[in-house]
N, C-alpha and C positions, 0 to 999 in steps of 0.2 A: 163645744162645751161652753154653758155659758154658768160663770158665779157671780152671787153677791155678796158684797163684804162692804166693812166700812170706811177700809182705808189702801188703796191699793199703790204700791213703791214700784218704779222702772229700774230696775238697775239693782244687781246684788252686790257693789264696792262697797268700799266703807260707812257712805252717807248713808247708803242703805238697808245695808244690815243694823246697825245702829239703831236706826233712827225704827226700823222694824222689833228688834229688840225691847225699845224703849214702851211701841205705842204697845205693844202687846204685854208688857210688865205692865202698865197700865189699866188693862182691861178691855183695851182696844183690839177689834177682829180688823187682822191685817194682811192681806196677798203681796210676795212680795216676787217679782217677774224678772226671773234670771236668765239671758238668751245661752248662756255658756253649759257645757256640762257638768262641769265642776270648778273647782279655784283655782285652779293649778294652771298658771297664766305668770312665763317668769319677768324678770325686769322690770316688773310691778313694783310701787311705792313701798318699802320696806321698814320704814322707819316709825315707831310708835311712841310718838313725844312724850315727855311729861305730864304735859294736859290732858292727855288720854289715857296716861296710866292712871292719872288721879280720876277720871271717868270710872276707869277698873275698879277701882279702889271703892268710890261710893255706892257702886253695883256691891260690892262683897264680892266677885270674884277675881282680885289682883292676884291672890297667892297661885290659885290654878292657871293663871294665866302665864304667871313667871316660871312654872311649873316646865312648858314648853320653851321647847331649844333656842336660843336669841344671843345675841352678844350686847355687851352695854358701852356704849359712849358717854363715857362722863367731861370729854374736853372733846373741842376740836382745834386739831394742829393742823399745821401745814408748813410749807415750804415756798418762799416769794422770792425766786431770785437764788441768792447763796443765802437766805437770811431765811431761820427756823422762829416760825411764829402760831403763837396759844393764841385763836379767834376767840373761844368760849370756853368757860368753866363753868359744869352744870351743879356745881357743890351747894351754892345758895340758892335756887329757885324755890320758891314757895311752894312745893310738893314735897308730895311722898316719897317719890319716888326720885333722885334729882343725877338719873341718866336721860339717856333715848334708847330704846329697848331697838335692836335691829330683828328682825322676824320675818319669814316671806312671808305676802299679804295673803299668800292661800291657808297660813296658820292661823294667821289674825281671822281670817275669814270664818272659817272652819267654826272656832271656837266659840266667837260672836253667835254662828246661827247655834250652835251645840245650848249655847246658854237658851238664846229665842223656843227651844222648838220646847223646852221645858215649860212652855204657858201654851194654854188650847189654842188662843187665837192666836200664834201665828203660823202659817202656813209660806215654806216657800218651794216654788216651781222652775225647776233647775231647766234649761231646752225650751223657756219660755219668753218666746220676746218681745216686748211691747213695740208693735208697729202701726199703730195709729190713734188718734182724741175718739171717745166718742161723745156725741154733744147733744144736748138738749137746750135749742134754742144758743145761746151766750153763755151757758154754764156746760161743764168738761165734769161731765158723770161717769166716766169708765174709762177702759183701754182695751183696743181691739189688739191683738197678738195671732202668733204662730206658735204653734207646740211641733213636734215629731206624729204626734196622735190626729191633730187638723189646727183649726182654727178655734181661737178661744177669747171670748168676750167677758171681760171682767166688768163688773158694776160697781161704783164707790162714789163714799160722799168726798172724798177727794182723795186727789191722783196728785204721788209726789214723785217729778222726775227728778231720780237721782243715776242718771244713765250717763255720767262720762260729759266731757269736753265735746265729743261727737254725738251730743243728743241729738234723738229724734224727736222729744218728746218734746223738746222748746224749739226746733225746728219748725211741728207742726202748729206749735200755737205764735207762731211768726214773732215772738218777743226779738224787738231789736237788740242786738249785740255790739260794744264796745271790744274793740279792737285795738290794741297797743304795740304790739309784732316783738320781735326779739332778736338782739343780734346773732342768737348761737340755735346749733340743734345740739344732741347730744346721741353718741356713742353708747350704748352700755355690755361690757362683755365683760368673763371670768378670767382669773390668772390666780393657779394655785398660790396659798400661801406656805410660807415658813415659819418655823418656831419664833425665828431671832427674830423675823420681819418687824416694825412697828407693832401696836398692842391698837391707836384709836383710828378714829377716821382721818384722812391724810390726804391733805390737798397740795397739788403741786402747783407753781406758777410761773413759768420763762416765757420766754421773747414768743410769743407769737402760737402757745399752747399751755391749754388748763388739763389737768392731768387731777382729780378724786376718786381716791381710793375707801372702798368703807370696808371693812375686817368682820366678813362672815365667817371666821372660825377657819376651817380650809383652805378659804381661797379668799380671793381679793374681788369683792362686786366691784368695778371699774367706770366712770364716767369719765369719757373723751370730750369734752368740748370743742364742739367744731363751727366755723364763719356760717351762719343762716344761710341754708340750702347748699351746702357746700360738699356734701354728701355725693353725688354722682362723680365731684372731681376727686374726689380723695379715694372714692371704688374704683375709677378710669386709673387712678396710678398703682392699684393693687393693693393683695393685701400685706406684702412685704412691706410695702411702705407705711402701711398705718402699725405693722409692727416694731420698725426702725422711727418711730416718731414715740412712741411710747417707748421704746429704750433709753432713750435721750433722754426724754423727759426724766423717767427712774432708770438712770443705769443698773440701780441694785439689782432689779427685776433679772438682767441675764438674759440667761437662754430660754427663760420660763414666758416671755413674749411669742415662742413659737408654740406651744399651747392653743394660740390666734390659727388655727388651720386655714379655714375658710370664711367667707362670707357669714356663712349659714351661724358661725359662732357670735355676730354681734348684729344688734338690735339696736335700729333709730328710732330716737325720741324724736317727732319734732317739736319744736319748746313753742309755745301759741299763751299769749297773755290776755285776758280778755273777761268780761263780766255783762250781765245784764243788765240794763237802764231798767226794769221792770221783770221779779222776779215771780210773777204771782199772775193768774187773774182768778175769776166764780170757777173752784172744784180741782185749781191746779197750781202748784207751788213747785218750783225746781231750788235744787239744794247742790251744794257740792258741786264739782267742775260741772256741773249742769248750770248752775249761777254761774261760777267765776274758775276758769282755767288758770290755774296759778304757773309761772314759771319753777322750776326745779330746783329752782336759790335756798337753801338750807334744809331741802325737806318739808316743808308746812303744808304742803298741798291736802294733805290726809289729815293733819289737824285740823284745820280748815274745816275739812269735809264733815269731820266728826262732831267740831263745835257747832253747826250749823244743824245736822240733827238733834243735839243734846237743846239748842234752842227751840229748835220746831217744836219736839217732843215737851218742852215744857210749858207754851204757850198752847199749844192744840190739842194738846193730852185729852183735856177736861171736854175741849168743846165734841169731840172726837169720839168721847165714850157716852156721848147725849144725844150726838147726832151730826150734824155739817158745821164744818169752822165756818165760821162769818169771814165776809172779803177784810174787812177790820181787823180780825186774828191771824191772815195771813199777812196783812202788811206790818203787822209788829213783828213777827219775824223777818222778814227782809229789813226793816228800821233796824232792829237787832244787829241783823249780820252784817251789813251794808258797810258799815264805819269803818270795822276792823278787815273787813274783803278791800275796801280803799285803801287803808293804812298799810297792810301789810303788802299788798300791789303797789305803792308809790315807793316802796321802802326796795321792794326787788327789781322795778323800773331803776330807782336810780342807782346798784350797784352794776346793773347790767350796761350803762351808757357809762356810767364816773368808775368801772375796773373792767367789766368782763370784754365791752367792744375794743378796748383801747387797747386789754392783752393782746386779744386775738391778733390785733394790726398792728403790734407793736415787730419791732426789727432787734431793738437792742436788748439785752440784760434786764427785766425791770428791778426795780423798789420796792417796798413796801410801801405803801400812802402814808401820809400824819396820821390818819386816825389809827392806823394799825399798830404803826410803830408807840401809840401812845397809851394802846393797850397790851404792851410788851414792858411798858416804864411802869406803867402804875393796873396793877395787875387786877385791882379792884373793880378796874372798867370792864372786866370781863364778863360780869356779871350781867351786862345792860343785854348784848348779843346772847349772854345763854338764855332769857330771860324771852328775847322776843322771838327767838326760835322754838323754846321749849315750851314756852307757857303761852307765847301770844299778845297778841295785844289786848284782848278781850278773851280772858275764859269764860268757859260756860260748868253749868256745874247740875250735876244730877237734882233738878225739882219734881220732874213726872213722879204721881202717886204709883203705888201698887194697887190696883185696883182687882176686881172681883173679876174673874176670867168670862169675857165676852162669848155668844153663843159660834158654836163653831160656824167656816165658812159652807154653803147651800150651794153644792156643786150638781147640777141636772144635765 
């Protein structure tokens, strides 16, 4: 099967429904190539900042969207030691909205394309996967894929990979990649909740283990943090032990640790930090952990992802709905993103080396650091960490026009 279209997206995550959404509220005819069959893919990024509510918000559809099931985070607490400590309080952010909406990303997802498919031009193709450029000379005019049905060639005046940390799509256009590594992997599994249990999200911290707990209503989403690569020795001692390491951690928990059956009940992150020196070249732009693999330090990854479309979308919008972006409109978007993808990666490089490795290797009891303990004194300072978790270091804010519906895509 081969189509033409104007703008065709790798990847149905966030950057990419988004940023699909946005070009076709635009007026932009949009393919958007989803290899999965549907959303429903768990231990997926959960968390929907502030900054993206207020995204909701200037679309007009926040009300329906809070409409669907989520729990709200307006503080994050934790536990360091014997010492109960308040990281963030979302009370003053300069939003609307001023929690973090927690939601599986296959809700978020869902609803994102429910809004998209209400404009002619967009189109997405669920069991579609983009696996290869196709090129004209120096310029990336298309994307050759797999369906269930055969082989499917898409035609576009440009191709935005938003396909994951494990792109293919910046694979094949050899963009070099920056590499920063990480001291941890991460655990993620379920443990029913209780009425009495805590109400926010709940981070644990003793001698030698990180223990995050986020409050899905039921049960408890769980992040294990574990030493980088450290995963085969912690399965080689079973899975008793990784249950009797989590009791410790929260005695509260009990008997509701054995819940942990088998393997088969937890899911490895490995945690990969990493960005492109060059995010763009003629007909091809990647966005979202296709650019930059964020570390899992406060949730931002999917903010991230989603300011980076709302920027594409508002720089490309125009040149989009006239014809091909100039290599010039795609480098103002990576100028864009580029600062706050640095800022906010220098910021979870260094809590990962000055807390996270030091817990992990630590023997004895820790502390809280000064700066914690100084945002327990003067509670004011809370405000700085709600701020660059929830809002970011650079928002972005809905400018793409509403434009006159593009003609539909020419499928032969």
């Amino acid at each position: 099967m081969h189509i033409d279209t104007r703008c065709c997206i790798v990847g149905g995550g966030p950057a990419g429904m988004m940023l699909g959404l946005l070009l076709a509220r635009a007026g932009v005819d949009v393919v958007v190539l989803e290899k999965h069959a549907d959303f429903l893919r768990d231990f997926r990024g959960d968390t929907v900042h502030p900054s993206t509510l207020e995204v909701m918000r200037e679309l007009g559809v926040l009300d329906a969207f809070l409409q669907r099931p989520h729990q709200e985070v307006r503080e994050l607490r934790g536990r360091i030691g014997a010492s109960k400590v308040t990281m963030a309080n979302f009370a003053h952010v300069p939003t609307h909205c001023k929690f973090i909406a927690l939601m599986p990303q296959w809700d978020f997802l869902d609803f994102i394309a429910g809004c998209a498919h209400r404009f002619p031009g967009f189109h997405l193709l669920m069991q579609a996967e983009g696996r290869e450029l196709i090129r004209s000379g120096e310029r990336v005019v298309g994307v050759r894929g797999q369906t269930p049905g055969g082989p499917i060639d898409v035609q576009a005046s440009l191709v935005i990979a938003a396909d994951g940390r494990h792109s293919v799509m910046r694979a094949a256009a050899q963009f070099p990649v920056e590499t920063f590594g990480a001291p941890m992997d991460v655990l993620w599994l379920r443990i029913s909740r209780h009425a009495d249990d805590p109400d926010d999200a709940f981070g644990q911290i003793d001698a030698g283990r990180m223990l995050v707990m986020l409050n899905r209503g039921d049960y408890w989403q769980c992040a294990v943090v574990i030493p980088k690569g450290g995963y085969d020795e912690i399965r080689a001692a079973g899975i008793e032990a990784l249950r009797t390491r989590i009791r410790e951690t929260s005695t509260w928990l009990g008997d509701r640790v054995e819940e942990i059956r088998t393997w088969d009940d937890v899911s490895l992150l490995t945690v990969t930090v990493d960005r492109l020196q060059r995010w763009y070249c003629a007909g091809l732009l990647c966005i979202g952990d296709a650019a930059h693999a964020m570390s899992p330090i406060g949730g931002v990854g999917i903010n991230l992802a989603i300011q980076d479309a709302v920027a594409a979308a508002n720089i490309l919008a125009p040149d989009l709905v006239r014809g091909a972006p100039s290599l010039g409109s795609l480098a103002r978007v990576e100028a864009r993103r580029m600062w706050p993808t640095r800022a906010t990666q220098w910021m979870q490089l260094l809590i990962q080396q000055r807390v996270i490795a030091p817990t992990l290797a630590a023997k004895t009891q820790p502390r809280a650091p000064f700066a914690v303990r100084m945002l327990q004194h003067f509670k004011w300072l809370q405000r700085v960490p709600a701020y660059l978790i929830g809002v970011g270091v650079q928002a972005e804010h809905v400018r793409s026009p509403i434009g006159a519906s593009s003609p539909g895509v020419e499928a032969r």
